[in-house]
N, C-alpha and C positions, 0 to 999 in steps of 0.2 A: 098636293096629295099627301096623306098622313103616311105613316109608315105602317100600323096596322094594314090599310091597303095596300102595299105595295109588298106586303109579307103576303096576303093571302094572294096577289096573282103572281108568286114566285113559280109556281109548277108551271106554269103554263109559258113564266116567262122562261123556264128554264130546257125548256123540248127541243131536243138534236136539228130542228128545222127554221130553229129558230136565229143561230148564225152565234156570231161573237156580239152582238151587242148586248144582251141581257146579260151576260156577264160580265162585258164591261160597266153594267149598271150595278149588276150584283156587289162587285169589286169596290165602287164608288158609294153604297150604303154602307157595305162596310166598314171601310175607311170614316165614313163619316160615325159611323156608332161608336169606333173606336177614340174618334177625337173627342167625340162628347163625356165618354165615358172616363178619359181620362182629364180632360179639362175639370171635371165634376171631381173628380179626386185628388186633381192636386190644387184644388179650390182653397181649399183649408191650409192649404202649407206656405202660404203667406202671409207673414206677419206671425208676432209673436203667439204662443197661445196666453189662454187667462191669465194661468197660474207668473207665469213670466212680464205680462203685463201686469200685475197686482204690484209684484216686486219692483218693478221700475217709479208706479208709482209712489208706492211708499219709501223708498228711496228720494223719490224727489220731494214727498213731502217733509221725509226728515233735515232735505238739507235747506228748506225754508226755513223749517221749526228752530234751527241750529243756534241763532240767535236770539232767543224768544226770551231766554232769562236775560240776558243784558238790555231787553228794552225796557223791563222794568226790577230795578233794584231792589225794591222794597216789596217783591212779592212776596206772602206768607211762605213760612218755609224756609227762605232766605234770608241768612245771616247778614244783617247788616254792616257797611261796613266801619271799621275800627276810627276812630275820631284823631285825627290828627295830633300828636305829640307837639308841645309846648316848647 
């Protein structure tokens, strides 16, 4: 049963002849909206956001990059080195 139905026979579920069980049903939609409602919200609070994951990886890709000049010496730019003294 959807919850739109179970909202619109709330009146009737809810009449003085009607005893403790509808409101122990009422009690238990509740409870259930409440979980969804918060599940739904703290959805997003796991894990880092973007901006934070951006930063990590470029962090990781600078400490790849870190050696990049010393794999090639003679890259334009860089000073070659000095010739060994006699």
């Amino acid at each position: 049963m959807s919850v739109i139905a179970v909202l619109l026979q709330l009146p009737a579920l809810l009449e003085p002849s009607a005893g403790q069980a509808p409101l122990l049903a009422l009690a238990a939609l509740t409870v259930a909206a409440l979980l969804a409602v918060a599940v739904t919200a703290g959805a997003g609070r796991f894990g880092p956001p973007p901006a934070a994951r951006a930063h990590t990886a470029l962090r990781a890709r600078s400490a790849r990059t870190a050696f990049l000049r010393l794999r090639d010496p003679a890259a334009p730019g860089r000073p070659l080195p000095r010739a060994p003294s006699a």
